[in-house]
N, C-alpha and C positions, 0 to 999 in steps of 0.2 A: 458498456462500461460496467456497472455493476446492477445484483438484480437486485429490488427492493422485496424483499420477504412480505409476507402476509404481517407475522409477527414481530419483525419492525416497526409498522406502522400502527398496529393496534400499542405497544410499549408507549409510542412518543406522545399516542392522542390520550393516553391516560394518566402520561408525564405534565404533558399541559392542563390537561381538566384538574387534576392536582393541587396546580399549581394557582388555577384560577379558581376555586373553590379558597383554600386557601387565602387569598387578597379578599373573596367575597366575606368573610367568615372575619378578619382582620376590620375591615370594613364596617362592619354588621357591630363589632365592641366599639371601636371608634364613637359611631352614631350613638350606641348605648353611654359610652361614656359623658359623651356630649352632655344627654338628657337629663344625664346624674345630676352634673355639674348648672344646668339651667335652672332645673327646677329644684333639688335640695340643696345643692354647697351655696351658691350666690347669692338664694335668698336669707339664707342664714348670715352669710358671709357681714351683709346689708345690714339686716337688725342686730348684729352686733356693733358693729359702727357706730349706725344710732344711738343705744343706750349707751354705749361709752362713750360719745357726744354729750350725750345726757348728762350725764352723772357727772362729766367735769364742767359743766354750765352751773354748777347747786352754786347757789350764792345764801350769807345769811336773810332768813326771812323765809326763805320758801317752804313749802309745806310737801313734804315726801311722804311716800308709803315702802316701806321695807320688804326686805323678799318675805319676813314671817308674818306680813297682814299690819301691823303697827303705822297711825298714821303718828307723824309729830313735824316740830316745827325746827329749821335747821338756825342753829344758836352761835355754832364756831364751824369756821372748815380752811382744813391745811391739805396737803398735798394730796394725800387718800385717804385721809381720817374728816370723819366731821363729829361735830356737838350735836346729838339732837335733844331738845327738850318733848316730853310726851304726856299728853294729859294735860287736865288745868292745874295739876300738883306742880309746881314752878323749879321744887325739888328732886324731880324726875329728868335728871340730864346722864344721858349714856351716848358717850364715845364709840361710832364705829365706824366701819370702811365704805367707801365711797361705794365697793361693789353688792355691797349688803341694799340699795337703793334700786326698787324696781320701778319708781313712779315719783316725778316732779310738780309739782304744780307751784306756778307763780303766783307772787300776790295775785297783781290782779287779772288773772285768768278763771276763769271760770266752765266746768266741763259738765 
């Protein structure tokens, strides 16, 4: 019926190697993407959570530290703003946002 060429069959097995290189190589990002996603987006994902957990738990009384280092103590708090008062100057109360808050501590907690 028909002959098969030499060069027929070298075309088709280099059409398939191709093609299976190709899925191996597909494959191969897949896995890397995977490892991205395990090890840096989820855990970040994670401790963002958290400190936004955080930060809407602030009740008056607690004693925060700020992202600039400032410990004080929280006085008033409404939806994203709080009162913090700072120092023993009793006159030192400054307004800011909940996300300005890198560290909680409860009364009576102890670290």
């Amino acid at each position: 019926m028909g002959i098969l060429l030499s060069g027929d069959a070298g075309a088709a097995g280099a059409a398939g190697e191709a093609t299976g290189s190709f899925l191996v190589m597909i494959l191969v990002y897949v896995a890397m993407f995977g490892a991205l996603y395990f090890f840096f987006f989820r855990p970040q994902r994670k401790q963002q959570k958290q400190l936004a957990a955080m930060q809407a738990a602030v009740e008056v009384g607690d004693v925060i530290l700020t992202t600039s280092g400032f410990y004080g103590v929280v006085i008033d708090v409404t939806d994203d703003m709080v009162i913090v008062e700072f120092g023993s100057n009793k006159n030192c109360r400054i307004p800011m946002e909940k996300s300005a808050i890198s560290r909680v501590e409860k009364p009576g907690e102890s670290q």
